[in-house]
C-alpha positions in Angstrom: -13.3 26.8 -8.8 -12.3 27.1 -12.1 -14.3 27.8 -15.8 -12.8 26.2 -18.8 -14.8 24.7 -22.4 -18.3 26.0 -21.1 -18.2 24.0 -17.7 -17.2 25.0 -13.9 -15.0 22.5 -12.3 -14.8 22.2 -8.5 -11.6 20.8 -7.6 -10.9 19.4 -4.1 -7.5 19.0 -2.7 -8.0 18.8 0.8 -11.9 17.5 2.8 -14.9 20.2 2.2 -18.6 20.6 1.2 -19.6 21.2 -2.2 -23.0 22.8 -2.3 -25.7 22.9 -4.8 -27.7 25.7 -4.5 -31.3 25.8 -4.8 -32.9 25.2 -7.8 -30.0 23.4 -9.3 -31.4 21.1 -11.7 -27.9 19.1 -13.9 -26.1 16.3 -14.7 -22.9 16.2 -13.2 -19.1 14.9 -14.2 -16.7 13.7 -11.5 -13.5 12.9 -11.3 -12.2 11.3 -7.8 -8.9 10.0 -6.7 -8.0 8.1 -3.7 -4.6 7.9 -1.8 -1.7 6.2 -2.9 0.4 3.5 -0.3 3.4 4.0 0.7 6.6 1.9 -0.6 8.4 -0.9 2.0 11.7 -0.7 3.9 15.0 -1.8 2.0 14.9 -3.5 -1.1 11.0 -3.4 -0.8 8.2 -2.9 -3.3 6.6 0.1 -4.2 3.1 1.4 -3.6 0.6 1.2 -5.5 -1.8 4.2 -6.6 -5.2 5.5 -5.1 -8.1 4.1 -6.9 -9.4 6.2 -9.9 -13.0 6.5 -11.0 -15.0 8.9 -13.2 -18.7 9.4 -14.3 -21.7 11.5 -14.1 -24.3 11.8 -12.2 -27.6 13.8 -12.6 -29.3 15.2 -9.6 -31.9 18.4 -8.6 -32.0 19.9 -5.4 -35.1 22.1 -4.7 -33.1 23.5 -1.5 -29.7 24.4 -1.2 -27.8 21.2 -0.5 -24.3 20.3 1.1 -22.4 17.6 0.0 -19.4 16.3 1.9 -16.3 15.7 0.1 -13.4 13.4 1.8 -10.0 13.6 0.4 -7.6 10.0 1.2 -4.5 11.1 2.0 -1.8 8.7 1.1 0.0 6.0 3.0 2.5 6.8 5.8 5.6 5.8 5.5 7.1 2.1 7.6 9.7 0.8 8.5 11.1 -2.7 9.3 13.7 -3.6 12.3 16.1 -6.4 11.0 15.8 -9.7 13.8 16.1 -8.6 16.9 14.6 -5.2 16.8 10.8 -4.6 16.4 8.6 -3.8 13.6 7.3 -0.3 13.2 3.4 -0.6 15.8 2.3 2.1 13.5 0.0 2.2 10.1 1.3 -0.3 7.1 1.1 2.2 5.3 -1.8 2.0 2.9 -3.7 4.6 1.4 -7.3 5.8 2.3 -10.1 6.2 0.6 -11.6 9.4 -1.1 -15.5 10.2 -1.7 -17.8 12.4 -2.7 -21.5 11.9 -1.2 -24.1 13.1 -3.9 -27.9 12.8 -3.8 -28.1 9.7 -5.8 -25.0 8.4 -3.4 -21.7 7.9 -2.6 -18.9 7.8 -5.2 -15.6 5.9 -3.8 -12.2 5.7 -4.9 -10.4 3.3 -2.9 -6.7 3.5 -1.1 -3.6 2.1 -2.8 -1.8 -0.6 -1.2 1.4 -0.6 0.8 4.5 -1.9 -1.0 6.0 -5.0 1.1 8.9 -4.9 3.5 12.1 -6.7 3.1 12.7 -9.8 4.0 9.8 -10.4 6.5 7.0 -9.5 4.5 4.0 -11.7 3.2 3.8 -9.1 0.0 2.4 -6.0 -1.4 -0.5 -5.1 0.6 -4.1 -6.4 -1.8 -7.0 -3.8 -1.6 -10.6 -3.5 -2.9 -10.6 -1.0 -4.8 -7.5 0.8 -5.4 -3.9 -0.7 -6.6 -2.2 -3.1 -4.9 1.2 -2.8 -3.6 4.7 -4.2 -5.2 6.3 -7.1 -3.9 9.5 -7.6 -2.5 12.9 -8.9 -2.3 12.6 -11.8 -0.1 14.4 -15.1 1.3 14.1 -18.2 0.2 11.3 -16.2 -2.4 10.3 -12.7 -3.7 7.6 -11.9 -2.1 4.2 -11.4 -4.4 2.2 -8.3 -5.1 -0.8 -7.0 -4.1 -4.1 -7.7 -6.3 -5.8 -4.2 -7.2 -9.3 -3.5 -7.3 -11.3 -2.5 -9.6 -9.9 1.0 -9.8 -6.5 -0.2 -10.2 -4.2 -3.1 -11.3 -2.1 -5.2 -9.6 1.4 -5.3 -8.1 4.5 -6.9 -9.5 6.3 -9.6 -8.4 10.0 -9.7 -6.1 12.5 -11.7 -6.5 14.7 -14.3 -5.0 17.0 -13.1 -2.2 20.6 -12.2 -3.1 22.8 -8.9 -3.2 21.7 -7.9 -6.8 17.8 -8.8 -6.2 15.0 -5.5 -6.2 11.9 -4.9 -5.2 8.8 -4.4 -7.6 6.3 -1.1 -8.7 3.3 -1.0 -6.9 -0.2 -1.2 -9.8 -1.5 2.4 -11.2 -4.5 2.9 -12.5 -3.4 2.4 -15.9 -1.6 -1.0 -15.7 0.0 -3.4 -13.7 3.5 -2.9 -11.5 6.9 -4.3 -13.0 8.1 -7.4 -11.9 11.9 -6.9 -9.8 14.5 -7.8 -12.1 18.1 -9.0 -11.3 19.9 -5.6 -10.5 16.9 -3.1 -11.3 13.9 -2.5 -9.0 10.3 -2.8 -10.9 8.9 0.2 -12.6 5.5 2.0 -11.1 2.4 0.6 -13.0 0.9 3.5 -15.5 -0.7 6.9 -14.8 -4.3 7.8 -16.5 -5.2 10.7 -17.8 -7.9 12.4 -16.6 -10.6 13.2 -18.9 -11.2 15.7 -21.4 -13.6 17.7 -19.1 -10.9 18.3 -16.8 -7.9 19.2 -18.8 -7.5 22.7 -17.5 -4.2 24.5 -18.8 -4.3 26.5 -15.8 -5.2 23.1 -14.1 -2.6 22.3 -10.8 -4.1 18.8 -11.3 -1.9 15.5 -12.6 1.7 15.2 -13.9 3.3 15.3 -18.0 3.1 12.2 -19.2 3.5 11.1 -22.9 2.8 13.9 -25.3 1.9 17.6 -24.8 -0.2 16.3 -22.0 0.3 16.8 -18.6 -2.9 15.5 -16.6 -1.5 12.0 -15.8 -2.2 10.7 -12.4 -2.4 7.7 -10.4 0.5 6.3 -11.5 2.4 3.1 -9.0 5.7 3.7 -7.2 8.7 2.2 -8.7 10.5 -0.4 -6.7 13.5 0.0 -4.2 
């Protein structure tokens, strides 16, 4: 818990309760992030960010009330077994979901999608909410990206197969993933910056970015 330009702001890195005592009787700003995918195997896109969404929300609780907060954690990481091996049983490695569940109801930023394998892969993985995941290097075709959600954008686009062919970024909440180029994977899509509520000097929060600024997040994975 932190005070900074006449406000308290409750940050959550990890699941808890956030709990309103009694009495409490405000409108309340929220920021809340989900988890990003994770990139493909070898030559593969990247993945694409955790949703981002912000508002407020005013609510009153007479008693003291608990409010569960979920924290996504991002994609685990995936593998693919050239022909004749196996593919990795495990996740695909997309993000989950983050939430916080007030008294007026449940806020939701969504998982980012996985970035697709290379060369078996049917694309960047295409999500609900958050951003989808880049596509990949691929044979006879790159392989497409993900569509994001409304939280995100989408993935770029792979390439045709060949020995100086990349993979593409995975969407961020600020803009779409690079296309793959010849020689050159595809850069992440764009960060966001959070708002001005939340721009804490002392603030652990987001990544520099452009400018004195360094509350950037949710940006895409670049491509292999």
């Amino acid at each position: 818990i932190s005070y900074y330009d006449g406000k308290y702001i409750h940050t959550f890195e990890s699941p808890g309760v956030f709990t309103a005592n009694a009495g409490f009787n405000e409108t309340v700003e929220y920021v809340v992030v989900g988890g990003g995918g994770a990139g493909g195997y070898q030559n593969a896109g990247g993945g694409g960010a955790g949703g981002f969404t912000t508002g407020t929300t005013p609510f009153s609780t007479p008693t003291a009330t608990p409010m569960a907060v979920t924290i996504g954690e991002g994609g685990r990481a995936f593998w693919y077994t050239p022909p004749g091996g196996a593919t990795n049983p495990g996740s695909k490695g997309e993000g989950n979901d983050s939430s916080v569940v007030f008294p007026t109801g449940t806020i939701t930023a969504g998982g980012g999608g996985y970035g697709a394998n290379e060369p078996a892969s049917p694309g960047g993985q295409t999500m609900p909410l958050g951003s989808g995941g880049g596509g990949s290097r691929g044979y006879p075709s790159g392989s497409t990206g993900g569509e994001g959600g409304p939280q995100g954008n989408d993935g770029g686009n792979g390439v045709p197969g060949g020995a100086t062919q990349c993979g593409a970024g995975g969407g961020g909440a600020g803009g779409a993933g690079e296309d793959a180029q010849p020689g050159r994977g595809g850069g992440g899509g764009l960060s966001i910056l959070l708002p001005t509520t939340f721009r804490n000097p002392r603030s652990t929060v987001g990544y520099p970015g452009p400018g004195p600024s360094a509350w950037w997040v949710c940006g895409g994975g670049g491509g292999g």
